[in-house]
Every structure is written in structure tokens, then in C-alpha cells.
C-alpha positions as CSV (number, residue, x, y, z in Angstrom):
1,X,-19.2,-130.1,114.6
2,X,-15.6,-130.4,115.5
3,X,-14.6,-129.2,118.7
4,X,-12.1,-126.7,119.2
5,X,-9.1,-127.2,122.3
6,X,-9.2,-123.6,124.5
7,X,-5.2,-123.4,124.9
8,X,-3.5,-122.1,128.5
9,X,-2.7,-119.0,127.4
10,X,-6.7,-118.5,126.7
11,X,-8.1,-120.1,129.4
12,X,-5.1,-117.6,131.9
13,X,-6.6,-114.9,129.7
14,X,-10.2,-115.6,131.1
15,X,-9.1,-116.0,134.7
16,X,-7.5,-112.7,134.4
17,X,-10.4,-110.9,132.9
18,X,-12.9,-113.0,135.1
19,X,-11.0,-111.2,138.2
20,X,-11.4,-107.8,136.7
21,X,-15.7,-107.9,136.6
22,X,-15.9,-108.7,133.1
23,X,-19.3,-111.0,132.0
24,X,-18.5,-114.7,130.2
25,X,-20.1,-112.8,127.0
26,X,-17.8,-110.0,126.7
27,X,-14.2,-112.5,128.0
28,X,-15.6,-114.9,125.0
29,X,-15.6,-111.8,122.9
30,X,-12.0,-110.8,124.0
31,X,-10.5,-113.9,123.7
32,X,-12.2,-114.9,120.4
33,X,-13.3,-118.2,122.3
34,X,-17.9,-118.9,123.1
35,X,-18.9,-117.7,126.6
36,X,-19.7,-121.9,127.1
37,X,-16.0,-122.1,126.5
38,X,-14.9,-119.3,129.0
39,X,-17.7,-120.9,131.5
40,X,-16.0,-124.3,131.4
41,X,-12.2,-122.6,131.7
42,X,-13.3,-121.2,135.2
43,X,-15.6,-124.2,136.5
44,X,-12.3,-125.9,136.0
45,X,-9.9,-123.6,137.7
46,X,-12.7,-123.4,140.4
47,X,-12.3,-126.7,141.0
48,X,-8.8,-127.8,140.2
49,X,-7.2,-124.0,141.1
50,X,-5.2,-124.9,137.7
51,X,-5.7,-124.5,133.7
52,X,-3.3,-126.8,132.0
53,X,-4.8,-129.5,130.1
54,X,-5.4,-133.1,131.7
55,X,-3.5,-135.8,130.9
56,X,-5.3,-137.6,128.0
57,X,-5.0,-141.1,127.7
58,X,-5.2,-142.7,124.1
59,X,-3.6,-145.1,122.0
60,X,0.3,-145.1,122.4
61,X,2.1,-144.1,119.0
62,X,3.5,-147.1,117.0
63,X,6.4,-145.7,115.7
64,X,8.7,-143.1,117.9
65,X,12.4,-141.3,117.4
66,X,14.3,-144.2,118.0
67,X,12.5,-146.7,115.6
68,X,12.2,-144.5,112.4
């Protein structure tokens, strides 16, 4: 199975809903995301206070703006 990126506006969604006394099942529900998702989207602004996505590093792109 493919996994599916939670975007900002998702995971801020969660937070939000989190802070109101909703449970993980019923924010998954809400934000059409699994409560595994919603779980890992407020471990990580637990620990990091933030829910932008980390830098990912990867293979730079061959080709850019300049060369095409």
C-alpha cells in the first residue's frame, strides 16, 4: 500500500479538534485522514510544537528552470 502525505492544513485541523476533547477516531473521521494518522500529527507537534513537513532529503533534480 501506498502511503498517503497528511498536509498542514490537516494535521492544524487535528490540533484544533484535539484541543476541543474530540477522540483520534472521531478527528480521523472529520478530517477524512485514519486515527494512526491523526495520532502521529500530534506526537509530532507534541514534540516539535510545529506541523509543517520536515525537510526531506533525496536525489537533487537533473534538470531545473535555467537548463531547460
Amino acid at each position: 500500500m501506498t502511503q498517503k502525505n497528511v498536509d498542514e492544513y490537516q494535521r492544524a485541523q487535528c490540533i484544533a479538534l484535539r484541543k476541543t476533547g474530540m477522540s483520534y477516531h472521531a478527528i480521523g473521521i472529520n478530517a477524512g485522514i485514519s486515527r494512526a494518522s491523526v495520532q502521529g500529527a500530534l506526537k509530532r507537534f507534541e514534540e516539535t510544537g510545529d506541523f509543517q513537513d520536515h525537510h526531506r532529503c533525496g536525489r537533487l533534480k537533473k534538470l531545473n528552470r535555467q537548463n531547460v
